[in-house]
C-alpha positions in Angstrom: 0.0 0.0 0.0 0.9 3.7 -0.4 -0.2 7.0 0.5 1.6 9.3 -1.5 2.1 13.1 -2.5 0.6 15.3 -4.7 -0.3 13.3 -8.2 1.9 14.1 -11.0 0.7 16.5 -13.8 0.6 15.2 -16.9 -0.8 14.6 -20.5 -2.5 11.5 -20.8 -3.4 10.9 -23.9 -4.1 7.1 -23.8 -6.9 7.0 -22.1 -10.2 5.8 -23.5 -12.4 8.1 -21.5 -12.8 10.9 -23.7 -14.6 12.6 -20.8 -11.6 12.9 -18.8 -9.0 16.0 -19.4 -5.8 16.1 -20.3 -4.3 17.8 -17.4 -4.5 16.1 -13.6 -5.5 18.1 -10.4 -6.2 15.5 -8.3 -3.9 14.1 -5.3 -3.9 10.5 -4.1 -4.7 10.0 -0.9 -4.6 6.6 -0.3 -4.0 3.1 -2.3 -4.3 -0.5 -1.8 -3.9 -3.3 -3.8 -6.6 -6.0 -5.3 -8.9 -7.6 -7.8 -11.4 -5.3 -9.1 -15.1 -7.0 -10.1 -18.1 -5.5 -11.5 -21.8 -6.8 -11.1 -22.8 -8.7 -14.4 -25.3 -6.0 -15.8 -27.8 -8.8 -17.5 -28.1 -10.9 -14.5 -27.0 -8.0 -12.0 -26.3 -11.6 -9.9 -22.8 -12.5 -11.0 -19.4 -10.7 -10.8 -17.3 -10.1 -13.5 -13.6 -10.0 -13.7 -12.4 -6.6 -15.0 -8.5 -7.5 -14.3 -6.3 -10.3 -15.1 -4.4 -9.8 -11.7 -4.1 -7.6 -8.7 -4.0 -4.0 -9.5 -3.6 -0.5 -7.7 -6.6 0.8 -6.6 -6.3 4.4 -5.0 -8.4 7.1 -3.3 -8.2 10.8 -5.0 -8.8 14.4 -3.8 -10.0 16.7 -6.2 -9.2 20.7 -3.9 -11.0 22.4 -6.8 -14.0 21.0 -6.5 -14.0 19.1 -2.8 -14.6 15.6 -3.9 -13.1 12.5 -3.8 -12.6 9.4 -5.9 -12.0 6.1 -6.3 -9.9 4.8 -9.3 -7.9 2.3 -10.8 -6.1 1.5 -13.9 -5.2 -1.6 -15.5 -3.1 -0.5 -18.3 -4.3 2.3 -19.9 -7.9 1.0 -19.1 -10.0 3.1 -16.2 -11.6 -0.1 -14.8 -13.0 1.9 -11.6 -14.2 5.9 -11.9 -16.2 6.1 -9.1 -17.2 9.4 -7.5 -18.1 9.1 -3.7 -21.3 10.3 -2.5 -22.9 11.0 0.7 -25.2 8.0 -0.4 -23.0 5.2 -1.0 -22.0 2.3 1.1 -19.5 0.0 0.9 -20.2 -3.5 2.4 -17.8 -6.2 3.7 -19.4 -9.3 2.1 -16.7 -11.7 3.3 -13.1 -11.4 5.0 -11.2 -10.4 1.7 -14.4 -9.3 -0.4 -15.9 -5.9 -0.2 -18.8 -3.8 -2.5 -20.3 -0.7 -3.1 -22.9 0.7 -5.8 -22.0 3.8 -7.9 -25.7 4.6 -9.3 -24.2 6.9 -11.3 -22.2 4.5 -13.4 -25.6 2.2 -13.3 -23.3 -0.5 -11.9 -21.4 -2.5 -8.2 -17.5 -2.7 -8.1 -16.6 -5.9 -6.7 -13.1 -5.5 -4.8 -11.0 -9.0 -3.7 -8.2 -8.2 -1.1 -5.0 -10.0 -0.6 -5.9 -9.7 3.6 -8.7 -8.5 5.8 -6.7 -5.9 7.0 -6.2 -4.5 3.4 -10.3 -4.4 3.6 -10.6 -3.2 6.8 -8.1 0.0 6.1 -10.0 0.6 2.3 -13.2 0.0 4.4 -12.3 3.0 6.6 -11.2 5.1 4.6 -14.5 5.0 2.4 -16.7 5.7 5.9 -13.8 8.7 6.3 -14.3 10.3 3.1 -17.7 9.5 3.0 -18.6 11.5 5.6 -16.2 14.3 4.2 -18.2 14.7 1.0 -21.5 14.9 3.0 -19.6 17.8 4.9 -18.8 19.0 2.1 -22.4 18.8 0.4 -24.0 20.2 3.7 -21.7 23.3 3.1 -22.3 24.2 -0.2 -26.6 24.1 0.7 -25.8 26.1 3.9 -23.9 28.6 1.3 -26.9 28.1 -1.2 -29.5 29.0 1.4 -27.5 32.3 2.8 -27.3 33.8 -0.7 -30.3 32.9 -1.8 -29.3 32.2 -5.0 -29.2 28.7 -7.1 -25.8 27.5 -8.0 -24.3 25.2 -9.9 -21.4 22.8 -9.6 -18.3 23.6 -11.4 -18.4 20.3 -12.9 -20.1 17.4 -13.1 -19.5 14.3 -11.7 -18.7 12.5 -15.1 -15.7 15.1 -15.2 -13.0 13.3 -14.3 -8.7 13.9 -14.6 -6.6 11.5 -16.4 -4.5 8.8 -14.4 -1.6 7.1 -15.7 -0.8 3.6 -15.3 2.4 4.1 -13.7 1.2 6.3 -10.9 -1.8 3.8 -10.2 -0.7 0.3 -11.1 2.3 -0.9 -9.3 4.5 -3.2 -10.8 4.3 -6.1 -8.4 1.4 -9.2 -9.3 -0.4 -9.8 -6.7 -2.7 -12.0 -6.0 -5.9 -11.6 -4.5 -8.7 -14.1 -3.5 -12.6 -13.9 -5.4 -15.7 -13.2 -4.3 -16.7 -16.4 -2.4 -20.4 -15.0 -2.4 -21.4 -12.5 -4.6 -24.0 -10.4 -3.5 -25.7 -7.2 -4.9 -27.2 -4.6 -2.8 -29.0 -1.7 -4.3 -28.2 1.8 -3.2 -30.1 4.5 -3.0 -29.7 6.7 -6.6 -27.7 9.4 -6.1 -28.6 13.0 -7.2 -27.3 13.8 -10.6 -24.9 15.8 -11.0 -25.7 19.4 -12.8 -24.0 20.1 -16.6 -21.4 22.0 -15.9 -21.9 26.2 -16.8 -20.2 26.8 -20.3 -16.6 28.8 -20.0 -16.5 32.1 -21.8 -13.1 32.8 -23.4 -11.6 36.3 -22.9 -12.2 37.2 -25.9 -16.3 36.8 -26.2 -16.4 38.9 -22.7 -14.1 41.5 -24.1 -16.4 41.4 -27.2 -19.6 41.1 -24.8 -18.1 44.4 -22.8 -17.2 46.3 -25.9 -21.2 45.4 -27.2 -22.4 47.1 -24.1 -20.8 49.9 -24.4 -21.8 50.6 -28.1 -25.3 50.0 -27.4 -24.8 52.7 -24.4 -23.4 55.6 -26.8 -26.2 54.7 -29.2 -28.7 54.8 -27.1 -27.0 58.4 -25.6 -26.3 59.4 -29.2 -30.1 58.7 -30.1 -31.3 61.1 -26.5 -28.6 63.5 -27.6 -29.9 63.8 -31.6 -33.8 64.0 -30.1 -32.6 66.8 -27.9 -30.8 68.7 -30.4 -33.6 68.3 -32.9 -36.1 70.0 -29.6 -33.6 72.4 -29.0 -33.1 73.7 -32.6 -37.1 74.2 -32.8 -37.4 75.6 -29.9 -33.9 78.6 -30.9 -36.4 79.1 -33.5 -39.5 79.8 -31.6 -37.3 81.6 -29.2 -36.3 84.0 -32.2 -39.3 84.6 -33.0 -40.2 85.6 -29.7 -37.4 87.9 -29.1 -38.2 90.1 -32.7 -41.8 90.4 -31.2 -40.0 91.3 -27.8 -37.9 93.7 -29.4 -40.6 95.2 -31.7 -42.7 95.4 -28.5 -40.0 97.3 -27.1 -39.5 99.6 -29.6 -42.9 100.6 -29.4 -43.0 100.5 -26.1 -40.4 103.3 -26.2 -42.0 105.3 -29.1 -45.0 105.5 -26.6 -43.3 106.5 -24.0 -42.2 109.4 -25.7 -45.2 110.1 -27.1 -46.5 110.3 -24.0 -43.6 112.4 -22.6 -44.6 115.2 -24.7 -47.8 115.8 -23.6 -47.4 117.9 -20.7 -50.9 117.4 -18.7 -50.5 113.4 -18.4 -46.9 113.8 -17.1 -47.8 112.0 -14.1 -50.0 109.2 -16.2 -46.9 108.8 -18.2 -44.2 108.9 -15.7 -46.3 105.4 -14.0 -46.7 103.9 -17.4 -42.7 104.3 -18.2 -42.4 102.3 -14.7 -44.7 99.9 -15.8 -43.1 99.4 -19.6 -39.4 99.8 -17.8 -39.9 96.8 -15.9 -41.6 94.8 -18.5 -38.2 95.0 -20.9 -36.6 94.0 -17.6 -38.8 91.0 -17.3 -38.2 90.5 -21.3 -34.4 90.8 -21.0 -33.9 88.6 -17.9 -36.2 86.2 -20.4 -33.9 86.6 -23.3 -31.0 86.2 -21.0 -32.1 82.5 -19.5 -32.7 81.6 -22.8 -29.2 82.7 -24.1 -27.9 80.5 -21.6 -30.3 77.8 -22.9 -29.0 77.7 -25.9 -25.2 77.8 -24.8 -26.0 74.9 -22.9 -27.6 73.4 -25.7 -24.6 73.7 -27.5 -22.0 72.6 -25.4 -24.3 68.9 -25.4 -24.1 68.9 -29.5 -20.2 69.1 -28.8 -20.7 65.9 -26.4 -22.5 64.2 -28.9 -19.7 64.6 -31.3 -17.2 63.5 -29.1 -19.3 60.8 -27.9 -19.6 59.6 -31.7 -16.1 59.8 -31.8 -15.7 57.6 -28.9 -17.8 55.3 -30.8 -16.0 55.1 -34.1 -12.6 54.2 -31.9 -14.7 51.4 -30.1 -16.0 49.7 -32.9 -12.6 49.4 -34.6 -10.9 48.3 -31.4 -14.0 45.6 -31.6 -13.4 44.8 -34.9 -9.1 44.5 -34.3 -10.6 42.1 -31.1 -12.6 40.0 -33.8 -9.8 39.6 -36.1 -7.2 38.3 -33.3 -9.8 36.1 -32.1 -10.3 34.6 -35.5 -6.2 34.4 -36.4 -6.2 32.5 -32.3 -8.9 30.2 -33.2 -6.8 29.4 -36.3 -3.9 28.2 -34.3 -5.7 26.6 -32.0 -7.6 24.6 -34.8 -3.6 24.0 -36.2 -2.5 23.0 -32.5 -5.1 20.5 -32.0 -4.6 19.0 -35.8 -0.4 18.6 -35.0 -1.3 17.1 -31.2 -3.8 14.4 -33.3 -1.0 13.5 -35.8 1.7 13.5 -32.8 -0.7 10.6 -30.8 -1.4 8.6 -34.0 2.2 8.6 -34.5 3.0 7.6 -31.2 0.6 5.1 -31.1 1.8 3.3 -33.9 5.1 3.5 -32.0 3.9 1.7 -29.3 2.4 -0.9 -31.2 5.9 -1.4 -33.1 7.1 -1.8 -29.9 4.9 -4.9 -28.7 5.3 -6.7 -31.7 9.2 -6.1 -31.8 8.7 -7.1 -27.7 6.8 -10.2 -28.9 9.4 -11.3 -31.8 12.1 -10.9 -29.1 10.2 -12.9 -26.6 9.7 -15.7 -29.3 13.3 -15.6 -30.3 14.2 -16.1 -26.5 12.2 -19.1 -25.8 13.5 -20.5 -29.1 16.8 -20.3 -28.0 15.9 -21.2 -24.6 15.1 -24.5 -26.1 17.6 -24.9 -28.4 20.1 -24.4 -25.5 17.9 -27.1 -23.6 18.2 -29.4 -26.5 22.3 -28.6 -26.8 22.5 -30.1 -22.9 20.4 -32.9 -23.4 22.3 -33.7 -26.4 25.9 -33.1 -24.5 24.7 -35.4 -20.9 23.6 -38.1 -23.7 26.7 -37.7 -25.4 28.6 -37.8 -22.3 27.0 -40.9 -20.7 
């Protein structure tokens, strides 16, 4: 057994999960070793061997998203993937035979130790991080019911990280006993896991940003064009008022010297000169306010202008942002078409491996005999 260190990180590209990515974040946290059976899915009565011998069979830790896992390898085959939830149970059906049901793999691993103590320590740990990841669930509803908001796991529970055989398997064969009495005990069906929320590239949020704010300085540019449109109908009406004011005026005026020259209404004309004095008061302060009006009005046509300035410098940054997004997706399209070839090619160099590894095996047994014959041959010679 071993409990090691943090797992190492590493592209695994031989494995036949495609739901598994490429890079590991998981630690193991504990491993045994033993025969791995699963339940026969037609009869769901008898187990089936998934391994030729004893393998590694280890508990992982994933810190990003607080859950554990069991898993084993036998080669590059994943024979056990099996996310622990608050809902499983594992079940000591004999002194070297233990079993739990993973609903969401719609199946029971079958595990054959080489000693009840093996079982006993795997046995714990499973009740240990069992209770962990019901901690952990109880957490993350307490965190759901303060914010008062749904959420969503990170990932799903079919997300798993890629294992290779040499951190999993060891090299030693092993052997462990079978089930002497196979048993299958159904298990509560776990809650399904939630998809996991689609990851927005850098790129669609800069483009998302940069869409919000052009919306924002058309919508300002369409309040500022509306304005201007009421303000230039309004300069005119205000126009038109001031040439009456100023025609009222000057009549005004030419009354009030009229009036001034008739000598017996001095005192009628001296209060209606009051009266009209004040009204051109009133009419000037008016013409005033609206002066300012229209200054204001003008300094807003300049802020449209810069705004549609602004706006011409956004969308070419946008459209610059499009371009290197297109060239990046390019490369990336490239990347993934060289990473293909570099498998296939180092598949087929694993397969001319074997079969120069199985030539070489046949060629030593040949001589192995041969050699055998040469020393039968020499004693019968001899004798």
């Amino acid at each position: 057994m071993a409990q090691g260190g943090e797992f190492n990180s590493r592209v695994y590209a031989d494995s036949p999960t495609r739901s598994l990515p490429l890079l590991c974040r998981e630690q193991p946290i504990f491993s045994t070793r033993a025969h791995v059976f699963q339940i026969d899915p037609t009869t769901k009565k008898n187990w089936v061997p998934t391994s030729k011998h004893a393998v590694t069979v280890s508990y992982f830790y994933d810190s990003t998203r607080n859950v554990y896992r069991i898993i084993s390898l036998d080669g590059s085959k994943a024979i056990i993937n099996s996310t622990i939830t608050p809902n499983m149970t594992f079940t000591k059906t004999s002194q070297k035979f233990g079993q739990w049901a993973d609903s969401r793999a719609n199946t029971v691993y079958g595990l054959g130790f080489s000693s009840e103590n093996n079982l006993l320590k795997f046995a714990e740990k499973f009740a240990e991080f069992k209770e962990a990841a019901r901690l952990a669930k109880e957490k993350s509803q307490e965190k759901m019911e303060l914010t008062s908001t749904p959420s969503q796991e990170s990932a799903t529970g079919d997300m798993q990280s890629p294992l290779t055989p040499e951190s999993i398997n060891g090299t030693d064969d092993e052997r462990g006993t079978t089930p002497e009495t196979p048993q299958y005990l159904p298990e509560p069906r776990a809650e399904p896991s939630q998809n996991q929320l689609p990851f927005s590239h850098s790129s669609s949020s800069i483009n998302k940003h940069w869409e919000a704010e052009l919306a924002a300085l058309k919508g300002n540019n369409a309040k500022l064009t509306a304005a201007l449109l009421e303000s230039t109908a309004n300069v005119k009406q205000w126009k038109q008022q001031l040439a009456a004011y100023q025609e009222e005026a000057e009549r005004l005026h030419t009354r009030v010297t009229e009036l001034e020259c008739v000598s017996g209404q001095m005192t009628v004309i001296k209060s209606q000169k009051t009266e009209l004095n004040q009204t051109i008061e009133e009419l000037e302060s008016a013409l005033k306010s609206k002066e300012e009006e229209l200054e204001r009005l003008k300094e807003e046509v300049e802020s449209a202008n810069e705004f549609q300035t602004e706006k011409e410098s956004l969308t070419q940054k946008l459209q610059e942002t499009e371009e290197r997004n297109q060239t990046l997706e390019a490369q990336l399209v490239e990347l993934e078409q060289r990473l293909e070839g570099s498998q296939l090619e180092r598949e087929a160099f694993r397969k001319s491996l074997r079969t120069l590894l199985e030539l070489l095996d046949g060629k030593i047994f040949e001589l192995t005999e041969l050699r055998d014959s040469l020393a039968r041959l020499i004693e019968g010679s001899s004798s």
